[in-house]
N, C-alpha and C positions, 0 to 999 in steps of 0.2 A: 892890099895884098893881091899880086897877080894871082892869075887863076889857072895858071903852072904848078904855080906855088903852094896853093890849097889843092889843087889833088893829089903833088906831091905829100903834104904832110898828112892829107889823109886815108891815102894809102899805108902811109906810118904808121898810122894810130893803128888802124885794124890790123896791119903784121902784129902792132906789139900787141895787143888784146891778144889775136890767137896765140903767137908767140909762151905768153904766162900756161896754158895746156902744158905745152908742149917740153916747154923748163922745168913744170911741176914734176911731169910723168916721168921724162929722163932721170932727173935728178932721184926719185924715188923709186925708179925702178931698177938703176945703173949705178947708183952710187952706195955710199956708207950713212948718207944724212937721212935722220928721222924727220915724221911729219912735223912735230912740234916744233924742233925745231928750225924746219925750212921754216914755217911759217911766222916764227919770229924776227928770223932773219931776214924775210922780205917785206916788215912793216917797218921794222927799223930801219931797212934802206931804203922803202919806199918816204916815210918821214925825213930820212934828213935828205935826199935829194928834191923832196917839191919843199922844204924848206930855203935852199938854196936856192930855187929858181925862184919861191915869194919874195925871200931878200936879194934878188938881182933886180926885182920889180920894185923896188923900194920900200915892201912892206914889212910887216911883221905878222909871226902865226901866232901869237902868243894869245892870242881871245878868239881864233880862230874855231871853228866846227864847234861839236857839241857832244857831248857822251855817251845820249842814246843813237847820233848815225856812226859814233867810233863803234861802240859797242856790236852794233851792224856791219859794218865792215871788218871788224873782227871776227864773227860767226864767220862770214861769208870765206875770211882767207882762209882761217881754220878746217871747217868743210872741205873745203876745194882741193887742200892738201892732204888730206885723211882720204877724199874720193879717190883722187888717183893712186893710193896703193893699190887700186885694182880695176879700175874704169881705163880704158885706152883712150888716149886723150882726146880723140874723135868725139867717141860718145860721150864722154865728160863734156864736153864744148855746149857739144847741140842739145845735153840734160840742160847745161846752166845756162844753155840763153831761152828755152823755152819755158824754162822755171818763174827766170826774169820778166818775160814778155806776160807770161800768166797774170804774175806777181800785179805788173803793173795795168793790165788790162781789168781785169777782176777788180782792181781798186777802185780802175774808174768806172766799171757797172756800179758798184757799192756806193757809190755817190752820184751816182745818177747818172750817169752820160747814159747814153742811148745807143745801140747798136742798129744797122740799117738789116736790113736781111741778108746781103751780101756778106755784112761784116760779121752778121751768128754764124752764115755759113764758113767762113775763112777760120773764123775760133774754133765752133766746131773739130773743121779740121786738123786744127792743129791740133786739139787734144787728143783725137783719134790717132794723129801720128805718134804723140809722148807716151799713147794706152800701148801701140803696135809695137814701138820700142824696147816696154816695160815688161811685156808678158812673157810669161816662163818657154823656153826651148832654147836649144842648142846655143845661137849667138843675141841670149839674152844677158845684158849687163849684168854684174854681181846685183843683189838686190842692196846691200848696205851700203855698197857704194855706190851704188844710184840714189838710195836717199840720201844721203852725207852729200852729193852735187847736186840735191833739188833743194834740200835746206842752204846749202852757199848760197843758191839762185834765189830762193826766197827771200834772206838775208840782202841778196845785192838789190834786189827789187826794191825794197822797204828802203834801205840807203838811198837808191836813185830817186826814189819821192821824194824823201824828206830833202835833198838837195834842191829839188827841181826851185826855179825861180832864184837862185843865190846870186846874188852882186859877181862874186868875184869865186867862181867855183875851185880853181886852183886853189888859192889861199884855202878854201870851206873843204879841200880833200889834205889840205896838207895838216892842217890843223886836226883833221879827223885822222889819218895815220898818228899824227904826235899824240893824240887821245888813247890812240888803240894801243899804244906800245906797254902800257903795264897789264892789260890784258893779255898780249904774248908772253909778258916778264911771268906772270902770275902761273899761266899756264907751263913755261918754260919749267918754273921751281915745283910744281904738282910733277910732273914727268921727267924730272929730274934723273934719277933711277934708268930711264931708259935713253938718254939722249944720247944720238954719234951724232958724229961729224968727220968729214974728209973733206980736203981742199978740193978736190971736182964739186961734191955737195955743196961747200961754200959757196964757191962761183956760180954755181946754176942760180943759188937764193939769192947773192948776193945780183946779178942780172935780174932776176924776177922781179924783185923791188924798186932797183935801181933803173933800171932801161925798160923793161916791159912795160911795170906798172909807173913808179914816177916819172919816166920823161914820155911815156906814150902817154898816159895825162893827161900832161904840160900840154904834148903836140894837139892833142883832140881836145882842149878847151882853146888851144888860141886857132885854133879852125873852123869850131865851131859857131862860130858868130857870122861865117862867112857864109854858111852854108841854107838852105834851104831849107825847113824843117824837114818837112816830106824828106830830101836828099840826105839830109844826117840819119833819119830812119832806114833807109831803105840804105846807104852804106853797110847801117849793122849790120845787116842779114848777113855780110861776108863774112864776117866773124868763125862762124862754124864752120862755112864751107875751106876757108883759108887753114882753119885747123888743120881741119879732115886731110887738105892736099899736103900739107907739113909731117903729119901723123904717118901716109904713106910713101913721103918720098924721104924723113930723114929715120923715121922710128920703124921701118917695116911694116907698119900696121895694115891689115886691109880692110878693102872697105864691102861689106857685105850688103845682101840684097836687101836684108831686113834698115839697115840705115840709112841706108841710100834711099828708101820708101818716107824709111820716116821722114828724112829733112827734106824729102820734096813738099810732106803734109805739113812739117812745121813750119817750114823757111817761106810757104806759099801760104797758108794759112795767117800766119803773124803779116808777112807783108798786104795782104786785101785787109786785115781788122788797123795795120796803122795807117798806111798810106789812103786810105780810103777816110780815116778819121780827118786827118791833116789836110786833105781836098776840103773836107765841109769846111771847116776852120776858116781857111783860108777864102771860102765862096762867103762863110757869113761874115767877113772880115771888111768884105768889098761891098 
């Protein structure tokens, strides 16, 4: 793969990561469609589009994933959709990737890795950026939906471990959508009683699942073989900031002084405790 071609698609991916905000918020803020069932909506179309693209690959999902990372990945979509009835998709963004980065840092103290001093300091700050975020005044997020997008982040966090190492991750997420679809089915018939829908609501979900989430994916697994370790880490960190500029040039949203502090403490913080990790890796590797 030219190397046009890799930071074309992953430039992709990260649009479509931030993107999914950005579709949640409008769609639940602008339209007639409830969280439920946006969130059904976009696991059923995220399943059968990375289904199609497994069987374009020759294979089959049908033994694919497992139940407890569907079940995980079902929290997290769940969450995500319930936060932004009132989280502005900025701060939703940089809650659920610092939830994540937690999620999966934390894990790896919990089993032993070691942090260097630089990299307590970087954690550190990140936490102090998620506290300065969190704390009550004027342009403090709602507080239940900033938990509802730190539980999705928890949820995605636990999902991305239990992946980590899979042969063939496309198949291992598509198979875990096709897992998680009677979890949205289930929830769908529990909230029954409340569900709308409009065709603008459709399409935002039905994009959500479909483009956002299955083919941005698709594009960030066949990229990421190409890439760098260190280089796929330190990509993510665009993630929120890409929201963030999405949030105020199509949703109005603005960007205050209080976020703007924080994602300097988060987005600075997570990249010294990863990229800092991935250098040792790579020295003890040599």
């Amino acid at each position: 793969m030219s190397s046009a071609r890799v930071v074309v698609l992953t430039v992709l991916s990260m649009v479509a990561f931030a993107a999914n905000s950005l579709l949640c918020r409008v769609a639940l803020r602008g339209t007639g469609i409830d969280a439920v069932t946006f969130t059904s909506i976009r696991i059923v179309s995220g399943a059968v589009v990375l289904s199609l693209v497994v069987w374009g690959q020759g294979r089959r999902v049908r033994h694919a994933g497992n139940w407890l990372s569907a079940l995980a990945l079902f929290v997290y979509a769940a969450g995500f959709s319930f936060a932004y009835l009132s989280l502005p998709a900025s701060t939703g963004a940089l809650l659920l990737f610092a939830a994540v980065q937690a999620t999966m840092i934390g894990y790896g103290i919990h089993i032993g890795e070691r942090l260097s001093g630089l990299q307590w300091i970087g954690f550190v700050c990140a936490l102090a950026g998620l506290v300065g975020l969190l704390l009550p005044g004027l342009s403090a997020p709602p507080p239940g939906g900033a938990a509802l997008m730190l539980a999705a982040g928890i949820a995605w966090g636990v999902y991305s471990l239990r992946g980590k190492g899979a042969k063939n991750p496309t198949m291992e997420t598509a198979g875990n959508f096709m897992r998680a679809v009677p979890f949205a089915a289930a929830l769908s018939a529990i909230a029954h009683m409340h569900a709308a829908l409009d065709w603008p609501g459709l399409a935002y979900a039905i994009a959500s699942g479909a483009v956002t989430s299955g083919i941005g994916y698709a594009l960030w697994y066949a990229t990421l073989p190409q890439l760098k370790v260190a280089n796929a880490a330190t990509v993510q960190l665009s993630v929120p900031v890409i929201a963030a500029i999405g949030a105020t040039v199509f949703l109005g949203e603005s960007l205050t002084p209080r976020i703007l502090l924080a994602s300097a403490a988060i987005l600075g913080g997570v990249a010294v405790v990863v990229l800092k990790r991935q250098r040792s890796a790579s020295i003890e590797k040599t």
